[in-house]
C-alpha positions as CSV (number, residue, x, y, z in Angstrom):
1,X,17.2,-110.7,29.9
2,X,18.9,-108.0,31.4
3,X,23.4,-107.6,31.9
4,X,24.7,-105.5,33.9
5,X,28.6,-104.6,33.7
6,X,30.9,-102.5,36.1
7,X,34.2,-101.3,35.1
8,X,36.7,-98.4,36.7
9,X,37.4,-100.5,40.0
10,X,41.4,-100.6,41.0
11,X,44.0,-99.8,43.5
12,X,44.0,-96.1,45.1
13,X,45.7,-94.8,48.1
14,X,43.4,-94.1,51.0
15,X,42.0,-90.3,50.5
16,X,41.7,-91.0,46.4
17,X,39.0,-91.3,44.1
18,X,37.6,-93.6,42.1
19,X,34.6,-93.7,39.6
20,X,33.1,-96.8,39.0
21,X,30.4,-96.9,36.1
22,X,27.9,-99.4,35.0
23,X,26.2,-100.3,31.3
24,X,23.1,-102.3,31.1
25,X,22.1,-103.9,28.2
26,X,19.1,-106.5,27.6
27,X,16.3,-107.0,25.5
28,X,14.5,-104.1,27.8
29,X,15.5,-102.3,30.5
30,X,13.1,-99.8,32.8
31,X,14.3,-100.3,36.1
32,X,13.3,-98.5,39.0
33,X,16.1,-97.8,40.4
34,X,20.1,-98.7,40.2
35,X,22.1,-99.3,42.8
36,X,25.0,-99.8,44.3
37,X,26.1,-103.2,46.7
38,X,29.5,-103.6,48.1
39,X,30.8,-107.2,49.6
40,X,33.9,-107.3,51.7
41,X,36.0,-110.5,52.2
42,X,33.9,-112.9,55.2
43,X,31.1,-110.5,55.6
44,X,27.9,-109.5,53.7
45,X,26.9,-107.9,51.1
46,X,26.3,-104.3,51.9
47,X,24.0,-101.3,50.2
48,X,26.0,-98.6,49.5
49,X,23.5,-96.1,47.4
50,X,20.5,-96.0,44.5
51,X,18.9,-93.7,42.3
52,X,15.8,-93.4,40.9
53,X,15.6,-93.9,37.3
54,X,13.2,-91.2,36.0
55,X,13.8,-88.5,38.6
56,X,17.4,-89.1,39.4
57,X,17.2,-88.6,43.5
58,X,19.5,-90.4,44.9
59,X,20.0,-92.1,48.4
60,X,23.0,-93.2,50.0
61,X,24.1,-95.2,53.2
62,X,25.5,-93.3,56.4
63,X,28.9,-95.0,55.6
64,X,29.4,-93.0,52.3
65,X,27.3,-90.2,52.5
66,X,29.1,-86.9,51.6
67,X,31.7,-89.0,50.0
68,X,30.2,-90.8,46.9
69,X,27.6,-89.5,44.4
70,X,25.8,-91.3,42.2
71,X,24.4,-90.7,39.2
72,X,23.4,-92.2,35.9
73,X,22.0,-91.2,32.7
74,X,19.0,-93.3,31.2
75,X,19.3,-92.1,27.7
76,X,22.6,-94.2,27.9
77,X,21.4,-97.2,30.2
78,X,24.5,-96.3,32.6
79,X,25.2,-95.7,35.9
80,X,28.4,-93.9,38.0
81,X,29.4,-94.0,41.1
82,X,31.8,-91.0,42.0
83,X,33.7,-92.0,45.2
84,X,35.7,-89.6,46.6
85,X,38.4,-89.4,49.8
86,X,38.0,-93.1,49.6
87,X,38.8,-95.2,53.1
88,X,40.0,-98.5,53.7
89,X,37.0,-99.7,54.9
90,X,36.1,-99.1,51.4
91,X,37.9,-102.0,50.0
92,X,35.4,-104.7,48.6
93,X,34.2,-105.7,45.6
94,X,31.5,-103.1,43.9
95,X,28.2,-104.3,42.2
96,X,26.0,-102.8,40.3
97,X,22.1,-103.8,40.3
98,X,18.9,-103.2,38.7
99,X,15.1,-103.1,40.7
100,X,11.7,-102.6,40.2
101,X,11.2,-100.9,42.9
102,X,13.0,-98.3,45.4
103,X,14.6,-100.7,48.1
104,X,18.2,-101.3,49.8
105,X,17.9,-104.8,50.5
106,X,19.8,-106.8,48.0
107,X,17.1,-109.6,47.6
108,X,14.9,-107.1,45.8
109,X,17.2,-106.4,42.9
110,X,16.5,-108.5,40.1
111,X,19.8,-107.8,38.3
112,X,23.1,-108.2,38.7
113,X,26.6,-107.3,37.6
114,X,30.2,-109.4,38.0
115,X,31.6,-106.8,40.3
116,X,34.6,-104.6,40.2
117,X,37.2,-104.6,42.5
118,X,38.1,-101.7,44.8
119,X,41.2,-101.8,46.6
120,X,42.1,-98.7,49.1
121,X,45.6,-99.2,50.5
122,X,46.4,-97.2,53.9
């Protein structure tokens, strides 16, 4: 019903910036809120940040806050991601998802994109 696509992912030296954005398309879309989910090789899929999709407030985890900012624009159906002095820890790939409802566990988005790889050489 609902396709989610990320694009802007890539290779940056640690201390770079990166912004990753995501389109949604679908027969209708009125999500909640979009986030952001990050997955590292061997571990687990981690929350890294959603908005709200009327108001626009955001929330972040610790491990990014001050660093990325997200935003999106719902006349457009997209979502960015704005990561700045970007770490190695970083490195993983980036999805973008879609909820009914304000939450940072990843079982209650309902949408899903492919992921972008972000790579953050030291």
């Amino acid at each position: 019903q609902v396709q989610l696509v990320e694009s802007g992912g890539g290779l940056v030296q640690a201390g770079g910036s990166l912004r990753l954005s995501c389109a949604a398309s679908g027969r209708t879309f009125r999500p909640a809120v979009m986030g952001w989910f990050r997955q590292a090789p061997g571990k687990e899929r981690e929350f890294v940040s959603f908005i709200t999709w009327i108001v626009g407030t955001p929330t972040y985890a610790d491990s990014v806050k001050g660093r990325f900012t997200i935003s999106r624009d719902a006349a457009k159906n997209t979502v960015h991601l704005q990561m700045n002095n970007l770490k190695s820890e970083d490195t993983a790939v980036y999805y973008c998802a879609a909820a009914t409802r304000a939450t940072m566990v990843p079982g209650g988005y309902d949408y899903w994109g492919q992921g972008t790889q972000v790579t953050v050489s030291s």
